[in-house]
C-alpha positions in Angstrom: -16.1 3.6 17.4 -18.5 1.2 17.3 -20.3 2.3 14.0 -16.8 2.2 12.3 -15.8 -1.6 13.5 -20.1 -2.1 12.0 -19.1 -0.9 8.8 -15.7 -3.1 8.7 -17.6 -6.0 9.1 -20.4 -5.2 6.6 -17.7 -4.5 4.1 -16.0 -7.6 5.0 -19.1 -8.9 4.7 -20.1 -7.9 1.2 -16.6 -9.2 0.4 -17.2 -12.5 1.2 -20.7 -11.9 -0.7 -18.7 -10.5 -3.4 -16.5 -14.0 -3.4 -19.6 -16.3 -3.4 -21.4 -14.5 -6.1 -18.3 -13.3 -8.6 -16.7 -16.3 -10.3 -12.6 -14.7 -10.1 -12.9 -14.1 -6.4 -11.4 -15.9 -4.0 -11.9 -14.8 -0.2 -10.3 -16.3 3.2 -11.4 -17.0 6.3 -13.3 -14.0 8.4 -10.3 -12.2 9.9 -8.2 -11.9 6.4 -11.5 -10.7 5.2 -11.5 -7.8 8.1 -8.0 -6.9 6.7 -9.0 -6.4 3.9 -12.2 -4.6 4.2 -9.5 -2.0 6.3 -7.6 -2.2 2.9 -10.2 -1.6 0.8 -12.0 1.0 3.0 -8.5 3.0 3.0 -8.0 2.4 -0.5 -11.4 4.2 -1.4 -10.9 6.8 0.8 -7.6 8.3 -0.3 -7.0 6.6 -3.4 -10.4 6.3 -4.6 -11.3 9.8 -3.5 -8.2 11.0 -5.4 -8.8 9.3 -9.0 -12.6 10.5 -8.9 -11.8 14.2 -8.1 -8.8 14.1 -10.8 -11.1 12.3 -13.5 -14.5 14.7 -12.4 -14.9 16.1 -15.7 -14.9 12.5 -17.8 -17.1 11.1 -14.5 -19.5 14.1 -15.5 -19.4 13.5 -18.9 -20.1 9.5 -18.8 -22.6 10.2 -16.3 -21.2 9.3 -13.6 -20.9 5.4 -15.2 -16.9 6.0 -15.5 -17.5 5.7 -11.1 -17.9 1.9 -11.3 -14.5 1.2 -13.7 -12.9 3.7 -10.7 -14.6 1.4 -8.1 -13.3 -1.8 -10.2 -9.6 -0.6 -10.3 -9.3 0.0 -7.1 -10.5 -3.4 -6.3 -8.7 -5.0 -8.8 -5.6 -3.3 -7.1 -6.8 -4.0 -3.2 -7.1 -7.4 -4.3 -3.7 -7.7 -6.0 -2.1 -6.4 -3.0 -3.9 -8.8 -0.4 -2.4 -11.3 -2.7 0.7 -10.2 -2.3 1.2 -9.6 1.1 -0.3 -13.3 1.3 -3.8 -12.5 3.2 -5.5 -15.0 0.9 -7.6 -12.3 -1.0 -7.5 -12.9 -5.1 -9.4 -11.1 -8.1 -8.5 -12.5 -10.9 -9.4 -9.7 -13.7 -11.0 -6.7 -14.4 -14.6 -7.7 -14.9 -14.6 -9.6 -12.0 -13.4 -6.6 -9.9 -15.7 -4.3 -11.2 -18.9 -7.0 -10.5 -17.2 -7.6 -7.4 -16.7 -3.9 -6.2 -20.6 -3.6 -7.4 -21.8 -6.5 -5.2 -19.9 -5.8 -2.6 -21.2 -2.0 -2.4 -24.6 -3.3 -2.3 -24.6 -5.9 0.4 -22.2 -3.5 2.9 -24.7 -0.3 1.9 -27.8 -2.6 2.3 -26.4 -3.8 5.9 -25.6 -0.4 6.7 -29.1 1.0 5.7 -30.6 -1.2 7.8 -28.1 -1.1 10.9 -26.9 2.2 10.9 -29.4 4.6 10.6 -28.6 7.8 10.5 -30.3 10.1 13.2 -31.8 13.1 12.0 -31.6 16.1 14.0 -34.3 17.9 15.6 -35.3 21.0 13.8 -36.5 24.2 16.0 -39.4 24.4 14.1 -40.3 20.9 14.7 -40.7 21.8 18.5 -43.9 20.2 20.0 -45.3 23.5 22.4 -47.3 21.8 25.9 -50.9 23.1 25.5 -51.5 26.0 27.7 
């Protein structure tokens, strides 16, 4: 439970990156920015997820570059609908969701790399044996 509210906050984070960096970004306070990192993270989950397995054979084709215009819509749309529903979020065009959707990615996956690490298991094989 914990590591989900981390990842919430590093998203929200990397929005608020993503608003400092991106001219056509506006961001509010901390706590709009949580809601809409919950947005956002549900948006890419079902939505997201959705578009990329419908469009897999055009994604495999561009090399998986067609990805980042998926990642740029669907912040483009997160961000018309946190205007909307007046939460203070704005993008204000395309280009600036798809460089905003790209920085935001890499401040929330760099903050999760070095937060959340993921623990690897312990292999059988790996077994240290007391001498005898």
């Amino acid at each position: 439970m914990l590591t989900l509210f981390l990842r919430f906050v590093f998203l929200a984070l990397g929005l608020k990156g993503a608003a400092y960096t991106v001219p056509g970004i506006v961001a509010p306070d901390f706590l709009g920015l949580l809601q809409v990192a919950m947005i956002l993270w549900l948006a890419n989950e079902t939505l997201g997820r959705l578009i990329k397995f419908l469009a897999f054979i055009p994604i495999f084709l561009s090399l998986g570059c067609l990805t980042w215009f998926i990642n740029g819509a669907v912040f483009l749309w997160v961000g018309q609908m946190a205007n909307q529903w007046g939460l203070g979020f704005r993008v204000d065009g395309f280009g600036s969701a798809c460089l905003g959707a790209l920085v935001t990615s890499i401040i929330s996956g760099l903050l999760r790399w070095i937060f959340i690490r993921p623990q690897k298991p312990k292999r059988p094989d790996q077994e240290i044996l007391p001498p005898e």
